[in-house]
N, C-alpha and C positions, 0 to 999 in steps of 0.2 A: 762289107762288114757282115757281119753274120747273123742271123735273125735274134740269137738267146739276147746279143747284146743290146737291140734297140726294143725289148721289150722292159718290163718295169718288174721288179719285185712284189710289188701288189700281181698283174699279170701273170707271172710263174708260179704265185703260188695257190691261182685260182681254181677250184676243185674242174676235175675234168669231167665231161659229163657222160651219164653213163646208158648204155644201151636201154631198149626196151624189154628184153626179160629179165632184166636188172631188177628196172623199177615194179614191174609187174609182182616179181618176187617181192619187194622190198615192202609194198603194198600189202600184199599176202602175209608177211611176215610182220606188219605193222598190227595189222587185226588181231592176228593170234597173238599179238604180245599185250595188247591193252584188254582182251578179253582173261589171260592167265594173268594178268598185272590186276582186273578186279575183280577174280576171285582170288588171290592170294592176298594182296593189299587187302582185303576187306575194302575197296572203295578209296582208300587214302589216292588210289592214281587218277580222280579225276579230280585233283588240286595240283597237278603235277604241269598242267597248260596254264597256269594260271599263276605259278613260280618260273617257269619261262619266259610268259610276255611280261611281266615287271622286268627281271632283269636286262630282256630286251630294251623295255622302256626305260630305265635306269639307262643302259648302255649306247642309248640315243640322244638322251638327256646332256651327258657327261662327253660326249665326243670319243667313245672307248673302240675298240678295237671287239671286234665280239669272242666269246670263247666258250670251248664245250663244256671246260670244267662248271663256269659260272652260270650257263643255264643249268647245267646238272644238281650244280648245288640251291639252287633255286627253287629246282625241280621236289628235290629234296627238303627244302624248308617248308615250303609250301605244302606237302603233304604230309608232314609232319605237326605242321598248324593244325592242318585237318583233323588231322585222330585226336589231337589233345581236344578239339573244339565237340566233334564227335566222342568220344568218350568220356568228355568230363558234363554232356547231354544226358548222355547213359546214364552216368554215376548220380546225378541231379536230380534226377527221372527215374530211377527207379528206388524200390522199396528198399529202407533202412532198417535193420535190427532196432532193437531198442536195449539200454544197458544191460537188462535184467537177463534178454535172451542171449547177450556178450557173454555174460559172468556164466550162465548155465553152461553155454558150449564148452569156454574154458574150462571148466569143472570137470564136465564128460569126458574131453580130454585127457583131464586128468587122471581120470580113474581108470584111463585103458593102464592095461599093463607095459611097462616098460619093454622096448624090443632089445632081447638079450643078441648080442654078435655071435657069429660063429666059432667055433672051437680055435678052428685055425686060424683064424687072425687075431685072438685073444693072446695066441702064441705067439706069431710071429711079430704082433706088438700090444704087448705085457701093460703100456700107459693108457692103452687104449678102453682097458677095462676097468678102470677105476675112474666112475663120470666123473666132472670137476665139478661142484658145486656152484662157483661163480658161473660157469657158462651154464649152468640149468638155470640159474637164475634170469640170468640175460633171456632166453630166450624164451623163457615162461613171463617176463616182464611185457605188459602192454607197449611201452615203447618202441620196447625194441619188432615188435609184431607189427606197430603202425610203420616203421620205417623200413622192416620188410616190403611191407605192402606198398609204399611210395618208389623204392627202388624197382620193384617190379612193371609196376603200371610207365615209370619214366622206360624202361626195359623197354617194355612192349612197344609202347607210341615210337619210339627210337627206330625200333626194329618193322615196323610199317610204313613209318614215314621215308625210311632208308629204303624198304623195297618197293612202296608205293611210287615215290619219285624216283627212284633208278629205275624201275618197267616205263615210268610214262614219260620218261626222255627217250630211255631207247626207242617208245612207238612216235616220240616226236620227231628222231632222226630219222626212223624206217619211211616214214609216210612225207617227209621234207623229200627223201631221194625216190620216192614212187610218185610226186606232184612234180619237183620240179625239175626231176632228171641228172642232180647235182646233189653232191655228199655236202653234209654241213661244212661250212666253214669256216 
């Protein structure tokens, strides 16, 4: 009988392991990706081993099978925790306007001059020249300025938390196949 068949499906599809200037690289490549992961993260990637082992631990817990996406996405929540926890530190902590210095900015604001469009696209679209009133509205409305500012700041945390934990999985895989000689599995 032939070897494929007296081994097991768990067995076949166990990572194969991989050379020494493999892991040596993989190591080397680990480093340089946790150190670009926090300067680019701002920091968000050192919650990113810490959305891994939960899901680990969840996935020991529960009898699961383990998978890249789910530490990744882990990886990713978790540093995303981070920034909102870290930035809403910031936001706490640091110095508030107070109303009277709101209303002056918005005033100053106001009294810049309007930025007139260029010729050529005044032509090439004719509606563009005549502001709407209802949208000056809106946008000169504090509401709508606070809700800019909410969509923004979620922006941002989204966008750190997404590359803080996608850097600090990739250096959690690099440095798994520089330790243990074996790709995740």
């Amino acid at each position: 009988m032939p070897e494929t068949l007296l081994t097991t499906p768990a067995a076949q599809a166990a990572p194969k392991p991989v050379s020494l200037i493999v892991r040596i690289l993989s190591g080397i490549g680990g480093i340089v990706v946790f150190l670009l992961g926090l300067l680019f993260s701002v920091g968000a990637i050192l919650a990113a081993p810490l959305g891994i082992w939960f899901v680990q631990r969840w996935r020991r817990r529960h009898d699961r099978r383990s998978s890249r996406i789910a530490s990744l996405f882990g990886a990713i929540t978790a540093s995303s925790l981070f920034t909102v926890l870290v930035g809403g530190a910031i936001f706490a902590l640091g110095p508030h306007p107070t109303q009277e210095e709101l209303r002056s900015a918005v005033v100053e604001g106001q009294r810049q001059p309007a930025v007139k469009l260029p010729d050529w696209y005044t032509k090439a679209f004719p509606q563009a020249a005549h502001a709407d009133s209802a949208s000056r509205k809106m946008v000169e409305s504090p509401g709508f300025v606070r809700l800019a500012l909410v969509l923004g700041a979620v922006t941002v945390v989204v966008f750190f938390g997404v590359l803080g934990g996608g850097m600090g999985w990739a250096t959690y895989a690099l440095l798994h196949v520089a330790w243990s000689g074996r790709a995740l599995g």
